[in-house]
N, C-alpha and C positions, 0 to 999 in steps of 0.2 A: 460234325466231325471233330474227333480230340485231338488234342496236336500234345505231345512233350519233349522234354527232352531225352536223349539217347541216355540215360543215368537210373540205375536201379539197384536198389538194395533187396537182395536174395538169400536164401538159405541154404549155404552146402548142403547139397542130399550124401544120403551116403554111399551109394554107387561111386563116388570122387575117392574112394579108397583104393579101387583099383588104374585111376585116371592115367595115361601118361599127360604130360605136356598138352599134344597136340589134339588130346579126348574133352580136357578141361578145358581149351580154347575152344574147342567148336561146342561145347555148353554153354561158353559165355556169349559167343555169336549167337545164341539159337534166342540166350533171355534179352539179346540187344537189336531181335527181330532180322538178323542179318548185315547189323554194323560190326565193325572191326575192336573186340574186343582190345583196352589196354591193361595193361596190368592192373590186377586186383587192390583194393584199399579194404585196410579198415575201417568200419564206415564211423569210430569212436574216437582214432588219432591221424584218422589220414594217412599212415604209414603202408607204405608197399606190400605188396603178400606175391611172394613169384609162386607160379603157377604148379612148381614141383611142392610146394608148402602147401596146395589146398587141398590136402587131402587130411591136416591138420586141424583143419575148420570144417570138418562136416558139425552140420547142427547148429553152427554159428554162421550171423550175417556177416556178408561182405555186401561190397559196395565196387560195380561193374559201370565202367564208364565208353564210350566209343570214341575211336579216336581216329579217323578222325572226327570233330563232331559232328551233332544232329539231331536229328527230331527223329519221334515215332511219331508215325500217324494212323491213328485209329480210324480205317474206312467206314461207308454208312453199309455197305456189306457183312463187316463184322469180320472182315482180314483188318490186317497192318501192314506197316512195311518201316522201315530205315532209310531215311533220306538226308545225306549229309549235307552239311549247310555247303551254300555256293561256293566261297572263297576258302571252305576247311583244308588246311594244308597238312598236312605230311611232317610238317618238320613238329619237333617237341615242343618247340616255342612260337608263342604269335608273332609277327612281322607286322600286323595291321598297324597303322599307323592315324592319328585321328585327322579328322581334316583331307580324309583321304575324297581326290578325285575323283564323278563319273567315270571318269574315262580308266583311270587306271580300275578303280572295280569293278570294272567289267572286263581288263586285260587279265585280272586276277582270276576271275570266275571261269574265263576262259582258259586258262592254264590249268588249273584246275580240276575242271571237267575233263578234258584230253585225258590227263594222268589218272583220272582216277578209272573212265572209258576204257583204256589200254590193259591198267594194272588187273581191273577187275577179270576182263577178259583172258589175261596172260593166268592169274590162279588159279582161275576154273579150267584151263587146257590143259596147265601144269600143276600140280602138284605131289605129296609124296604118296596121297592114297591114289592117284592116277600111274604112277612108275610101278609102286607095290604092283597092282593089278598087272603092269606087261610084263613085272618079273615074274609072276607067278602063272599068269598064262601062256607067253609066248615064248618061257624059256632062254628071254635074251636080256641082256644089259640095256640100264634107258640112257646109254651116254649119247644116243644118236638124238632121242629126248630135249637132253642138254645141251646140244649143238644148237637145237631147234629153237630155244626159249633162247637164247645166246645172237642168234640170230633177228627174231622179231624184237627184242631187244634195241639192236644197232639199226634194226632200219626203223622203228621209232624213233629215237634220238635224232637220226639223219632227217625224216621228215618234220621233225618236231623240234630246231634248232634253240628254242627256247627251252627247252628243258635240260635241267642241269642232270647227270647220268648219277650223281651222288643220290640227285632227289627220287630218281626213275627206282632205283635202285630198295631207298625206303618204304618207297611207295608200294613196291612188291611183295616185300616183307609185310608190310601193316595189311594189308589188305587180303594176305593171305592168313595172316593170323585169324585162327577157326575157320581154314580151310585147309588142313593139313598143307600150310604153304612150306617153303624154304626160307631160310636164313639170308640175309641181303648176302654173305659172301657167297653164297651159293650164285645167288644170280649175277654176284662181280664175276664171279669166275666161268661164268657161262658164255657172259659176253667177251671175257680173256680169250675163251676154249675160240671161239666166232673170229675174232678181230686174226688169232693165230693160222687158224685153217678156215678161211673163208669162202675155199670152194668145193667142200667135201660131198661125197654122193652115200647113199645108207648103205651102200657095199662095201666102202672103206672099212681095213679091217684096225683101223684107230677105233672102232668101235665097237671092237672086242674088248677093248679097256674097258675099267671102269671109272665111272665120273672122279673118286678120288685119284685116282692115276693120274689123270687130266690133267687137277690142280697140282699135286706134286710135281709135272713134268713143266708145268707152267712156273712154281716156284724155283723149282730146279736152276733153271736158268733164263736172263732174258736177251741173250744170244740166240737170234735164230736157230744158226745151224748147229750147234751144241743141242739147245731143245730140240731139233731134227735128230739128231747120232741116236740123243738117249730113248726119243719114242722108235726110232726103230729097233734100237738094242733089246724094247720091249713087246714089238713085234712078231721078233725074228730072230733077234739076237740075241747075246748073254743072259740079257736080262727078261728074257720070254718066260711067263711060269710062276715068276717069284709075284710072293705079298707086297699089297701095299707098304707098309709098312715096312718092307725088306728094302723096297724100293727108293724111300726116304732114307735107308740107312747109308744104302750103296752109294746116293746121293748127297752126303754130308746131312742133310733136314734130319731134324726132333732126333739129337742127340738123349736128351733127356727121359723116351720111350724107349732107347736101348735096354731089355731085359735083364737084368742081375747088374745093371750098371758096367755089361762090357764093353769099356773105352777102348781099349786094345784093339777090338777086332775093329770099332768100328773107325777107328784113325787107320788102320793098315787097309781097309777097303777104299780109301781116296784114291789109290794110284790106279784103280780098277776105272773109276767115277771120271778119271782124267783120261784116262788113253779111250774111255767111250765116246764121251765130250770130241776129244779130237779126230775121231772116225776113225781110231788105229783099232785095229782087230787085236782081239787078245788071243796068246797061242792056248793049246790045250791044255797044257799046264795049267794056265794061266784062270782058264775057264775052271778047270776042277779044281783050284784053290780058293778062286772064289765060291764054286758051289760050297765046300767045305764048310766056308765061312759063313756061312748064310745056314748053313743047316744049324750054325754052333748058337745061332740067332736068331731064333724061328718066327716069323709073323705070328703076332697073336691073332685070332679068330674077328673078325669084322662083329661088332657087336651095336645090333639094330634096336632103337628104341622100339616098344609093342605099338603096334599100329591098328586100330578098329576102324575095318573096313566094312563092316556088314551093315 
């Protein structure tokens, strides 16, 4: 049986000219037998190569490394597989310490093992070519999706008091990388969406929203019932209908995405954002001056990185 390390120097094909991101991560998962691709190196200066660059290196090697680490092991079958070392963590930097005790390396292996048992399990149920798939067959939003991963989430943490949620968090991210996973704020924000409404049923029509809405109603405010006023105002109210994007403007968020740079509209839409805040109904007036304004400031189009689901 051959044993090495998770470390291999490859040659861009050139198919990686069409790659997005998330196409070039699951090739480099596939040459690391199933480990969690890190970012690519030059295998001449050691220098980084982000994954939107590799389509500038077809023909040339790179240098693919797993992170966390590990072995391949060449079976006497003539498969393989990826198996991380015991104590491989999650974080960027080693912790290992020399002189380290029985007893704490085997509390470390243990920690260890949990998070990586969980995270593995959480990417494969979740990720964005499993949401593509229910948007595209069952015609609905995956924010109920997102509730769900938000959920198992917090009740690991709760069963697994030893786990730091920073760490739970990276850990989802690396693990999901080359597996169409999500961004660690994705799953901060999941367990935000969780911790917020912790007793929702899939008829709730909060999950008519979409996952950005979520986060913006979460960044919005961290007043309860102010973030109460505005997800109903998005419901039901005022604010039923309008873009994401509209939706941060109405709410003071990402001045900076404001179209043609209008500050104008988007300072006189506060006193709209305050009296929703406060659960005061806006009169009709009030309502068709906001529409106005929101037309003079139109959401831009949600624009989806290419996703290869086949």
């Amino acid at each position: 049986m051959k044993i090495e390390p998770a470390i291999k120097e490859v040659i861009v094909p050139s198919d990686a000219l069409k790659w997005p991101e998330d196409r070039a991560q699951e090739w480099a998962k596939g040459i690391l037998v199933g480990g969690p691709p890190d970012v690519p190196e030059d295998p001449r200066t050691g220098n980084k190569i982000e994954w939107k660059q590799l389509k500038s290196w077809i023909g040339k090697k790179i240098r693919i490394r797993a992170r966390p680490k590990g072995l391949i092991i060449y079976l006497d079958d003539g498969s393989k597989r990826f198996v991380a070392g015991d104590t491989a963590s999650s974080k960027k930097t080693s912790s290992h310490k020399l002189n380290i005790s029985t007893k704490e390396m085997r509390k470390r292996t243990d920690l260890e093992s949990r998070i990586r048992e969980f995270t593995k399990n959480e990417t494969n149920i979740y990720n964005k070519k499993i949401t593509k798939e229910i948007r595209l067959t069952q015609k609905k939003t995956t924010t109920y999706e997102f509730w769900e991963s938000g959920k198992r989430i917090r009740d690991f943490l709760k069963s697994n008091e030893d786990v730091n949620q920073d760490t739970i968090w990276a850990a989802l991210e690396q693990w999901g990388r080359g597996n169409y996973g999500y961004k660690v704020q994705w799953f901060r924000y999941a367990t935000y969406f969780f911790d917020w409404r912790p007793e929702l049923k899939p008829e709730n029509p909060i999950f008519l929203l979409s996952e950005t809405r979520i986060m913006n109603l979460i960044r919005a405010s961290k007043i309860p019932q102010e973030r109460d006023n505005l997800l109903e105002a998005c419901i039901s109210g005022p604010l039923k209908g309008i873009g994401d994007s509209q939706f941060k403007w109405v709410t003071g968020q990402s001045s900076g995405t404001v179209p043609d740079g209008n500050m104008n509209l988007f300072n006189q839409m506060k006193k709209f954002d305050l009296k929703i805040r406060e659960e005061k109904k806006l009169s009709e007036d009030e309502k068709t001056e906001l529409f106005m304004m929101l037309s003079k400031i139109r959401d831009e189009p949600r624009k989806e990185e290419p996703l290869d689901i086949s």
